[in-house]
N, C-alpha and C positions, 0 to 999 in steps of 0.2 A: 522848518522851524529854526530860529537863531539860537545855536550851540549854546546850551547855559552854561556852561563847563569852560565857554571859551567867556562870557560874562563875564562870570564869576571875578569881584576882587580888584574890574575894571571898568564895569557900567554902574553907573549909578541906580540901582534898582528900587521900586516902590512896589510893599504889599498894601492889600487891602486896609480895613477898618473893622471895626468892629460888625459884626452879621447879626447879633442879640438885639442892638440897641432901634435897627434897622427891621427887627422882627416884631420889637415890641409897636413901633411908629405905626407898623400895618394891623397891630392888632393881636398879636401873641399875649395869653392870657396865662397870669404869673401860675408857674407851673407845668405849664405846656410843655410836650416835648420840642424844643423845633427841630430835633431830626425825622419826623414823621411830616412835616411840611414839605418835606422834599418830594414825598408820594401826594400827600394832599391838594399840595399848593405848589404845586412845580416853577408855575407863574412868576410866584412871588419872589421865590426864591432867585429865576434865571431873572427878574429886574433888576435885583439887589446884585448881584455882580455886575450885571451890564452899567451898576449906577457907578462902580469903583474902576472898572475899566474905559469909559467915557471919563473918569477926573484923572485916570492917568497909570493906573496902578499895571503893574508886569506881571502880578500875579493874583489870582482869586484864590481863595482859600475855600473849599468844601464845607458843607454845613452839617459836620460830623465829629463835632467836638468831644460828644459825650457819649459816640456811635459802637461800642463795645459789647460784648456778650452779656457780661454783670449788669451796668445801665439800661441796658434796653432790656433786659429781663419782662419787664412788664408794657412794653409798648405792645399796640394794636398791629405793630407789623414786624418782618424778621429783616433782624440787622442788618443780613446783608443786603437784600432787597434795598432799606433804605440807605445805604453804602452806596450800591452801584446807583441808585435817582440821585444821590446829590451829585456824583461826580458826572454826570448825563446832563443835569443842569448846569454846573461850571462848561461844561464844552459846549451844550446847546450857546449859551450868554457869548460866550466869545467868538465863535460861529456867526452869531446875528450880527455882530460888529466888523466880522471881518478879522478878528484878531488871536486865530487859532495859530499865525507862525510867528507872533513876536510877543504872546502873553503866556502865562504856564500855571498850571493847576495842582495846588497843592493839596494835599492828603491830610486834612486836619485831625489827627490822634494828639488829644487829651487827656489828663490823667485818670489810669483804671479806675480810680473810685475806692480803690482798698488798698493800704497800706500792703507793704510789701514787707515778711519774718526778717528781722526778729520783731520791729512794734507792728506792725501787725500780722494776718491772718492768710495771706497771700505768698504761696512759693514762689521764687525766683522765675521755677520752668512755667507755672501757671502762665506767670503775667507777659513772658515772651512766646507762649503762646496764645495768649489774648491779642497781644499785638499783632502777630504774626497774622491772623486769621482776619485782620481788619485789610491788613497790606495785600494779602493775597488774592483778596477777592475783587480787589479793584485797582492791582497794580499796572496793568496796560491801560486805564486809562486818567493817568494824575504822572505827573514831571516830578512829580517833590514830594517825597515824605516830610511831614512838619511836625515833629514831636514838644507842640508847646502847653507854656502857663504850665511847667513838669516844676513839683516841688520834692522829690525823692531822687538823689543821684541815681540808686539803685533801680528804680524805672528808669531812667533816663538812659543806663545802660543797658537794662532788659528792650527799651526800642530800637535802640541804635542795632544788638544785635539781631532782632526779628529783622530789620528792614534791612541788614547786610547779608542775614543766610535767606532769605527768602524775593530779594530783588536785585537789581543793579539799579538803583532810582538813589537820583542826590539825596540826602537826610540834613535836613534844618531841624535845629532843636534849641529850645529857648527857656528857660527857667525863671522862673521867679524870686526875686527875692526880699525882704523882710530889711524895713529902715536900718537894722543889725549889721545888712550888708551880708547875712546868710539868709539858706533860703528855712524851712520849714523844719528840716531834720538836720540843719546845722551848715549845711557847704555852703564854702565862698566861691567867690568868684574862679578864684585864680586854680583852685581844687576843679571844679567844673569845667574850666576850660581846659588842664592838664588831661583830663580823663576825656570828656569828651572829642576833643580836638583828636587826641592819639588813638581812640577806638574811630576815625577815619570820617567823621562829617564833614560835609563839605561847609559848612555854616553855622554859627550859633551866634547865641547871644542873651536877651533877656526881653521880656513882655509880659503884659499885667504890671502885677504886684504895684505901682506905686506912677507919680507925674514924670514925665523926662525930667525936672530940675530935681527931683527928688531921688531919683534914680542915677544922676550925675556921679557919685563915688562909684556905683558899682559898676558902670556903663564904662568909664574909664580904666577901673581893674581890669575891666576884660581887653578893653582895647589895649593894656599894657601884656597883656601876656596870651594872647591871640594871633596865633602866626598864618588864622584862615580868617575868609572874610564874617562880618559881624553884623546882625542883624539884630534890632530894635524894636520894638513896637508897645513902648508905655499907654498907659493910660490918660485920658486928656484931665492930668491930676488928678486931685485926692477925691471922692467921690462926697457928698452931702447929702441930708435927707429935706428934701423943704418944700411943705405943703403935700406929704404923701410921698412925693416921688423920689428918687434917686437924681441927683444931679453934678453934673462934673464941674469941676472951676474954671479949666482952659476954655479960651477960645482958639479956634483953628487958626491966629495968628499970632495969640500967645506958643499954642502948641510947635508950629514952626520954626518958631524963634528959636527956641529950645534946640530944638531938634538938626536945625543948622550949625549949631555948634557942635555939634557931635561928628554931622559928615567934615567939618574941616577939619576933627581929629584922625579920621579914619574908617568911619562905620562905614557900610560900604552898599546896608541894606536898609530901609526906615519904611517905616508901616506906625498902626496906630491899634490900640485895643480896645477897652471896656471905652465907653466916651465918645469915641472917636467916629467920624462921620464919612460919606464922600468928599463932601467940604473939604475936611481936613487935609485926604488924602488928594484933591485937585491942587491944592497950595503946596502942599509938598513939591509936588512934582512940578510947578511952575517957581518954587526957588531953588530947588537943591541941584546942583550940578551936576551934568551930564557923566561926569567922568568922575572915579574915587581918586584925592586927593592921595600924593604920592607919597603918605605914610601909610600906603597900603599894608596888611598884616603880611604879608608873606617877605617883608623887606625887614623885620624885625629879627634881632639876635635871637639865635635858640639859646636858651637854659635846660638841662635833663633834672626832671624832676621825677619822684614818685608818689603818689596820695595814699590815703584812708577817703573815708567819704568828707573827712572832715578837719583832713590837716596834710600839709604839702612840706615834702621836703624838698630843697634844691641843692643838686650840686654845685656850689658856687664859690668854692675854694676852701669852705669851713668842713672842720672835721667834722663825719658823720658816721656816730658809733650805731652800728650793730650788735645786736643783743643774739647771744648763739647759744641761749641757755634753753631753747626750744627744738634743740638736736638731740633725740637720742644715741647719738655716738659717742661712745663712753660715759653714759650714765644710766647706772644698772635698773634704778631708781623709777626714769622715767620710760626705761624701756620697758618694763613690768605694767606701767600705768597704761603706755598703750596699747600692748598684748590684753590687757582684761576690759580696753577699751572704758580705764577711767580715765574723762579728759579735764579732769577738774586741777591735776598738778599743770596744766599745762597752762591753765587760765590765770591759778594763783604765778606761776613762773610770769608769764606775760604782764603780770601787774607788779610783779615786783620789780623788773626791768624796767618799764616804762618810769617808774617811781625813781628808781636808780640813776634816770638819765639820758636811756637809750633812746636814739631818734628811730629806730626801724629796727624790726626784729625778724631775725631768720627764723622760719617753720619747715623743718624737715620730718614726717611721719613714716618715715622708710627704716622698715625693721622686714627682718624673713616672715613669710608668713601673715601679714598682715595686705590685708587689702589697702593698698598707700591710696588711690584713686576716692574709693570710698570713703576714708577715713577722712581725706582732707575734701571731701565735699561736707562733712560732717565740723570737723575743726575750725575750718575757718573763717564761717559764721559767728563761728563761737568766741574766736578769739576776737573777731571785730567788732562783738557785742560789748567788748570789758574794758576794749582800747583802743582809744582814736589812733595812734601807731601805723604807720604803713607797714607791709609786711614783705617780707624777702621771701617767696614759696623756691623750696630749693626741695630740685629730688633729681633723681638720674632719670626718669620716667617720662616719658612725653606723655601717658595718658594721667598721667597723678597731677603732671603741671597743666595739662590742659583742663582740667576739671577742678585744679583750686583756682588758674585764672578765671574762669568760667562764675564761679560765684565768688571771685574778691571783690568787692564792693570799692573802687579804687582803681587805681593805675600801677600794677606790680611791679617789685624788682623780680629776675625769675634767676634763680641760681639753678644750672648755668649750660653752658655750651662749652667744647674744645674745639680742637682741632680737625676732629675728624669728620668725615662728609657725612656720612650717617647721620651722627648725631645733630651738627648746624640742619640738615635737611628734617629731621625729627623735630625738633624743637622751635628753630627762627620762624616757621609758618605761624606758631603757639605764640610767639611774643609779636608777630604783625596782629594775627588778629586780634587780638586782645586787646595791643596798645599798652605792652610796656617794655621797661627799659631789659635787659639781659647781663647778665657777668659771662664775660668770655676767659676762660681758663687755660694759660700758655703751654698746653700739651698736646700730644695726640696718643702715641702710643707709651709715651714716658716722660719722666718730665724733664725738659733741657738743660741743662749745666749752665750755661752761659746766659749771660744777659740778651747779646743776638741774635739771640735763637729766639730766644722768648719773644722780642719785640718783634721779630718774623710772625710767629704764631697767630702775633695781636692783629698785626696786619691782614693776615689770611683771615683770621674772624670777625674783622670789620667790615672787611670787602664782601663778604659771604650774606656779611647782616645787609649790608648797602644793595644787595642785588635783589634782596627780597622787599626793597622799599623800606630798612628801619634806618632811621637816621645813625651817624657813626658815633657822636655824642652818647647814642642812647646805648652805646655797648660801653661797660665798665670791667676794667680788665682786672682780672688776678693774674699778678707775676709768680705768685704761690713762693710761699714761706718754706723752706727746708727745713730741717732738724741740726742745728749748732755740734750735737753729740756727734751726728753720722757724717753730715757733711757743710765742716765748718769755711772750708775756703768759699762755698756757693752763696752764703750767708749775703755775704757784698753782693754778687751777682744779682740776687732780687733787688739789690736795694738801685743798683744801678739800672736795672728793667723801669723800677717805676719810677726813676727819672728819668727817662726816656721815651715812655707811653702819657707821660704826665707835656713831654715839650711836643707828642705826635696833637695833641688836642684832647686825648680822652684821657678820662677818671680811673682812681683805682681802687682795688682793695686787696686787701689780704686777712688770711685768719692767723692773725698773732703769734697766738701761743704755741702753736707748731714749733715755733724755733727752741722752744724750751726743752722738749719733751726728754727726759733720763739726765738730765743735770740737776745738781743741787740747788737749792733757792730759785726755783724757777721764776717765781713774780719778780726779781731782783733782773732776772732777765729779756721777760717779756717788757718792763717797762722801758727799758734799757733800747732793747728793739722796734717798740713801738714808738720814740721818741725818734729813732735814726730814720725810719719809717716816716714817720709825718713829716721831717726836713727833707727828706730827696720827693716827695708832691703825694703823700700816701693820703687817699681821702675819706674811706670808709675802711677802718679797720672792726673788722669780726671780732667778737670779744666778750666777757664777762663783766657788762655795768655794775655788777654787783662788786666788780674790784676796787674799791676805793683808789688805790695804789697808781693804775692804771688810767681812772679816769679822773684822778688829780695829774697825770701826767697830760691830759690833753689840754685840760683848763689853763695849766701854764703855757704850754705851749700856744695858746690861741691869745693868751697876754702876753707874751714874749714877739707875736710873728705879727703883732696888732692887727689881729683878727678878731678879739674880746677887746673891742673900741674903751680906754679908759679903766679898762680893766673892772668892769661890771659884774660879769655873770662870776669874773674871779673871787673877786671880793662876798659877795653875795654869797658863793659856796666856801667859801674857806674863813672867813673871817673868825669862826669857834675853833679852829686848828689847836690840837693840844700836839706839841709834839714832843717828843721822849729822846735823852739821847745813852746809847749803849755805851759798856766799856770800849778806851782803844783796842783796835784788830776787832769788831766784831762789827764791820760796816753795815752787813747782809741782813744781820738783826736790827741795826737802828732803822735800816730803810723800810725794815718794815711792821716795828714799833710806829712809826710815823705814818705809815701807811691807813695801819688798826685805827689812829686814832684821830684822822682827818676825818672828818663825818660829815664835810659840806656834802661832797659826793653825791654821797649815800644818805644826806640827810632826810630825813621823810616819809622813809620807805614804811610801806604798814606792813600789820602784823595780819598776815591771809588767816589766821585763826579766830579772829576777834570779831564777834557778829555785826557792831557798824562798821567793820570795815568791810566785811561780807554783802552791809546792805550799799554803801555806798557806789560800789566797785559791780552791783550786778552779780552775783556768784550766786544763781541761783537754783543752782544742782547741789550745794555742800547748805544752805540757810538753815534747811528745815532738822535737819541732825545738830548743826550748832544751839540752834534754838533751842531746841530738848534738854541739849547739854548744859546750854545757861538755865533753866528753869530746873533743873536738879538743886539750885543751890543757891538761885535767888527767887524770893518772890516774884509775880506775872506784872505787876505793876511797877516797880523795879526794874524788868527789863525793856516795860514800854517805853517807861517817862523818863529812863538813865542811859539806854544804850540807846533803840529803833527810832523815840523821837528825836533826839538830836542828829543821827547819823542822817535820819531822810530830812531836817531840816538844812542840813550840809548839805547834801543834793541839791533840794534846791537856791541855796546862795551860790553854788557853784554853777547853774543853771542861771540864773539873774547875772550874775556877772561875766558869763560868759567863756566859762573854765569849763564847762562837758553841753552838751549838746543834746536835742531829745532823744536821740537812740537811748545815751546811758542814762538818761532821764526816764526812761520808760524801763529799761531794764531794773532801774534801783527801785521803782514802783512795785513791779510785781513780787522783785524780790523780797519788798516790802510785806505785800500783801501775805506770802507765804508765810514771813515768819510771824505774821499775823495770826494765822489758819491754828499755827503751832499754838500761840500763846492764848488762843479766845477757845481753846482745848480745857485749858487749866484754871477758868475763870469760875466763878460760884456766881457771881453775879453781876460783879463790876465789870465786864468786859464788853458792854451793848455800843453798836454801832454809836455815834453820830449821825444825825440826818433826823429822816430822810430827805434825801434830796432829787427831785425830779429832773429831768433833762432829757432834750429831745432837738431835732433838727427843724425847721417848720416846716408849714407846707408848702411845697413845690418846690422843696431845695430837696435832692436826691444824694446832699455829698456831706458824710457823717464823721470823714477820720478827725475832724479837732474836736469834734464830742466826743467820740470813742477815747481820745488820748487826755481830756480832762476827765472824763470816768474814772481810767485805770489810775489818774494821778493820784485824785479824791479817795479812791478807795484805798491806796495807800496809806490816805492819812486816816483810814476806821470810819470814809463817811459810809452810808448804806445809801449806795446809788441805784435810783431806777429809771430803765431807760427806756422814753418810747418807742425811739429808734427814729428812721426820717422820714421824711414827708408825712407828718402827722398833722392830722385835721384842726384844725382852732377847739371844735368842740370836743376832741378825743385829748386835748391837753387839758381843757375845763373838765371834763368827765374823772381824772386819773389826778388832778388835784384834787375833787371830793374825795375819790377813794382813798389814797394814797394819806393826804393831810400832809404833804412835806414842808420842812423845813425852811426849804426853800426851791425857787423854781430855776433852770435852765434853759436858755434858747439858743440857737445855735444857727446862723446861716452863714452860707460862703458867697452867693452870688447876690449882685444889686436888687436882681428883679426880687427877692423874696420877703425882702427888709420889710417889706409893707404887710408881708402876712405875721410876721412878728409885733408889728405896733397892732395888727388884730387880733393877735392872742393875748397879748396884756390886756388890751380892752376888753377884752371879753371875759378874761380872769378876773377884772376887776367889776368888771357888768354883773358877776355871779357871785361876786360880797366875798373873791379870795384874796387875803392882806398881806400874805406872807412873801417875802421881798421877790424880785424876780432879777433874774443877773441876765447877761447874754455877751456872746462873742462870738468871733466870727473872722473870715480874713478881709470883707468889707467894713464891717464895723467899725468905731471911731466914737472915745466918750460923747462928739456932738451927736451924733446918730444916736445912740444911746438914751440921751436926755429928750431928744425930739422925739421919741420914740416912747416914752414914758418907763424905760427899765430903771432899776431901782440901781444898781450897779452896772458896769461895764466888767469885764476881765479881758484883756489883751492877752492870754496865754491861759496853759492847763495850771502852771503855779501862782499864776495871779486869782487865779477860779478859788486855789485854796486859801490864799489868801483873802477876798472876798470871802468866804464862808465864815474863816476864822474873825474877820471884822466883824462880823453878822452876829457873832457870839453861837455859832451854829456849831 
């Protein structure tokens, strides 16, 4: 068979088309499983690849999209069983053709079905062992793992590592994404390609979600920050409902057109999805060029960057403060909070930083005594839940840092490595597999005096990293800050290291305040340092955003070195600047009179005591005690209509304009709901739901998380939701509207084929003399869909659902 590894990045390759659309044509009756056709109708299925490798295609894709333990729950056969028949059929098909040594069969894994904690109900380990268990059973015989149509970063990386601890098979993986240009739980492009690219796929890119022209922004994101080849496979446009059916807009020469455009940028893989036909995929392959266009991905400048699920930092010459207020070393405070294992100081800490300014925040959980391993498989869910923040996991521990990379939702910084062979051997296997960046620390057994010593050091831990496969970029060095009191002549020494590590090609950092420690007015010297610091190339300084002081010194400095173009973000933070000035001889004070009383900085930061700020932020371990505490002394009505409802309606404007994302959208929900729980406690009688309001998925649609996530939004706002869950019958939704008498009705599909069992449950709601409005959404839906469909409203999202409700006077 021809090395796809040697491919890869230099042949022009074509996947399939769509397998549903090609199921329905033969007769797949909405609702059907078609993974059970692989045992049924073997036939059917080995024509339907034979029909895409006669127009051209390199690869067949398995008819195992939705072939999971959870999904198949209820089929008439066991998953694996129909596992191994589709992938028996993919090789019988290219066998009959002849084309088992120049075509390759990929592993089609689809998303689990359930949301993955915190919005939903699914462990991390569950769902990479779901995955796992799909790959196992039929990994001798498929080339390619395919992890697409993935709208959860955090599945995306639960695949990638099932298919890296459980095979050696390439991994393609493809995301969806939302006209927004994120996908469903908030990630862009450029986030998804950081993370997945560095946890080691040999491919990605994007499929579904939306037409090639309409997919144009984000198809180019990737191809701008994609250093591996990139795979495509849209929809043949936006989909329409006309006369019954589902209908796509392209034609197969529209679709090409499109899509030609994209291999002259670079894409290097083109296929076709929902829509899409052999048709299509023959015309492909008769205009797109043999060969990828020599803006190939791997000819592209590298950038180090580090993610959240949902926001990217780059190293790119701008100062990038760390937030070091999530260390218990020397703080009595929170060393206390994590010995009793309360981690609620570490939440409010984490949002007061973020608020303060910080781009990335150091999490060390390393106290005696304490389970560090544990603790921060527990933490760092938690802190990812309250802030899009990338996070720096720093501990001395290779199994504490192995088990917070393990569930960071993200691409880490991991503090750190030195010198010494043990430790690089401990830990650089921890930040390859993973797929994140490292701080290299210029010691071994002590820390060097001199500057070349250090840059020795950095050298030995770049090489060390480079031999394990991490890029040299991706190591970020600390020259380590001394102490001014003990030893003032080395002071320079660092400064001269990291202008030296800064001209080798790599980044640096140091922790600040070190140089202060046993002198008087230390902020007067930390700033002082930190200012000499960022002119010899210092790029991430460790530090306290809460220091005004400090972080008015970076803001000038990035208008001063026109890094703050025009002086924007300067002005913007400083413009309220009160400043004071001290008696002569008393400089120490005036610097830091002025310090107090610049409040751009710091302006904003909330108050972690104050219940909408509790609810807005997610804190939903400390709400239910606040609540109590506000209803000591204000009316229950009082606290809905003055504090709860405006704070969750800030949520949601911060959700509409695109300032937090559904994770904290779903967090500020339930937080919602609790402090709900509290207050519908103390009611006599005014405190009865809204609603009710019905909602369900129709029949033959098996896939329920955007219902489940407009549930928990609604109920947030006091509606009284009831749910019938999915794949419910036309008559079991007529039936539960007599009972029931809601307010208003819900429908919910994700896939084309279903749309039609929906314009049958309005019919038939309305066949049965029910008046009361009926809404629906979905990730096909579209107000035309909608109106053709007879729903009374559309909702594009779970805040638009409440917004509909609220129009409704509901």
């Amino acid at each position: 068979m021809l090395d796809l590894k040697e491919r890869l990045g230099k042949d022009m390759l074509i996947f399939d088309g769509a397998m549903g659309t090609q199921l329905q044509e033969a007769g797949l009756k909405v609702g059907g499983i078609p993974e059970e056709l692989n045992i049924d109708d073997p036939d059917l299925i080995v024509s339907i690849h034979e029909k895409y490798l006669k127009a051209g295609a390199d690869f067949i894709t398995t008819n195992t999209f939705g072939c999971n333990r959870l999904k198949m729950a209820h089929s008439k056969y066991d998953m694996k069983d129909m596992l191994r028949a589709a992938c028996d059929n993919a090789d019988r098909a290219r066998r009959n053709l002849g084309r088992e040594n120049d075509s390759y069969i990929a592993l089609d894994i689809g998303p689990i079905g359930t949301m993955l904690k915190p919005i939903g109900t699914l462990s991390f380990d569950e769902a990479v062992d779901i995955i796992a268990e799909q790959i196992e059973t039929v990994k001798d015989k498929v080339d390619v793992v395919l992890l697409e149509t993935q709208t959860d970063l955090y599945e995306v990386k639960a695949g990638i590592l099932a298919a890296r601890e459980h095979s050696d098979l390439p991994i393609f993986v493809t995301m969806t994404f939302e006209a927004s240009g994120r996908s469903m739980t908030g990630t862009d492009a450029e986030t998804f390609v950081n993370v997945a690219e560095n946890l080691g796929v040999s491919a990605l890119g994007v499929n579904c979600s939306l037409g090639p022209d309409e997919l144009a922004p984000i198809i180019e994101d990737i191809l701008c920050n994609s250093h591996i080849p990139v795979l495509i496979q849209p929809n043949a446009g936006i989909p329409k409902f006309v006369n019954g059916e589902t209908v796509y807009e392209l034609t197969a020469d529209d679709f090409v057109k499109s899509v030609m455009g994209f291999a002259e940028k670079g894409v290097s893989i083109c296929g076709g999805c929902c829509g899409t036909s052999p048709e299509f995929i023959r015309k492909l392959k008769e205009n797109l060029p043999a060969d990828v266009k020599p803006s190939e991905a791997s000819k592209r400048e590298y950038m180090p960057k580090v993610s959240s699920a949902t926001k990217t930092v780059r190293f790119d010459g701008s100062v990038i403060v760390c937030g070091e207020r999530l260390n218990p070393t020397g703080k009595k405070k929170l060393q206390a909070a994590l010995r009793e294992s309360n981690f609620d100081m570490l939440v409010s800490e984490a949002l007061n930083q973020e608020e303060a300014g910080a781009n990335v925040l150091d999490l060390n959980v390393g106290l005696p005594g304490i389970d560090e391993a544990e603790t921060m498989k527990i933490v760092v869910p938690m802190i990812q839940e309250v802030t899009g923040l990338p996070l720096q996991l720093d501990s001395s521990s290779a199994e504490a840092l192995e088990t917070a990379c393990r569930y960071y939702n993200g691409r880490p910084l991991i503090n750190s490595v030195n010198g010494k062979s043990a430790v690089l051997d401990a830990i650089l296997p921890v930040v390859k597999k993973y797929g994140g960046m490292v701080i290299g620390l210029t010691l071994e057994e002590g820390v060097p005096l001199t500057a070349p010593e250090r840059v020795e050091h950095a050298k030995k831990i770049i090489a060390r990293a480079e031999s394990y496969g991490i890029r040299k970029e991706d190591v970020i060095i600390d020259c380590l800050t001394l102490t001014a009191s003990a030893q003032q002549k080395e002071v320079a020494e660092t400064l001269k290291a990291v202008s030296e590590v800064r001209k080798m090609g790599n980044h640096t950092v140091l922790g600040v305040s070190n140089v202060s420690f046993g002198l008087p007015n230390r902020p007067l010297i930390n700033r002082t340092f930190l200012t000499m610091a960022m002119n010899a190339g210092l790029d991430m300084p460790i530090m306290n955003p809460l220091d005004n002081g400090m972080m008015s010194c970076i803001d000038a400095f990035n208008l001063l070195m026109y890094k703050d173009v025009a002086g924007e973000k300067y002005i913007e933070r400083h413009a309220g600047d009160v400043t004071t000035t001290a008696p002569a001889g008393n400089a120490g004070q005036a610097a830091g009179a002025q310090a107090s009383n610049a409040g751009g900085a710091n302006a904003g930061a909330g108050d972690t005591n104050d219940l909408g700020y509790m609810i807005r932020k997610g804190m939903k371990d400390v709400v239910k005690a606040k609540t109590k505490e506000e209803l000591a002394s204000k009316d229950a009505m009082d606290v809905i209509n003055n504090t709860i409802i405006p704070a969750l309606n800030a949520v949601g404007q911060d959700y509409e304009k695109g300032r937090i994302f559904l994770p904290q959208l779903i967090a500020a929900a339930e937080t919602t709901k609790l402090a709900f729980e509290v207050v519908q406690e103390s009611f006599t009688g005014s405190g009865e739901k809204r609603g009710p309001v019905l909602i369900a998925t129709v029949e033959g649609d098996v896939h329920d998380i955007g219902k489940n996530i407009v549930k928990v939004v609604c109920e947030s706002y006091g509606y009284q939701m009831i749910d019938l869950g999915k794949d419910v019958k036309v008559s079991a939704v007529v039936e539960a509207a007599h009972k029931y008498n809601p307010k208003a009705i819900g429908l919910s599909a994700l896939m084309t084929t279903t749309v039609v069992n929906m314009k049958k449950t309005i019919e038939a709601l309305h066949a049965d003399g029910i008046t009361c409005p009926v809404f629906v959404g979905g990730a096909v839906l579209t107000q035309e869909i909608a109106d053709e469909i007879g729903a009374d409203r559309y909702s594009s999202d779970a805040m638009d659902a409440v917004h509909t409700l609220q129009d409704l006077g509901i």
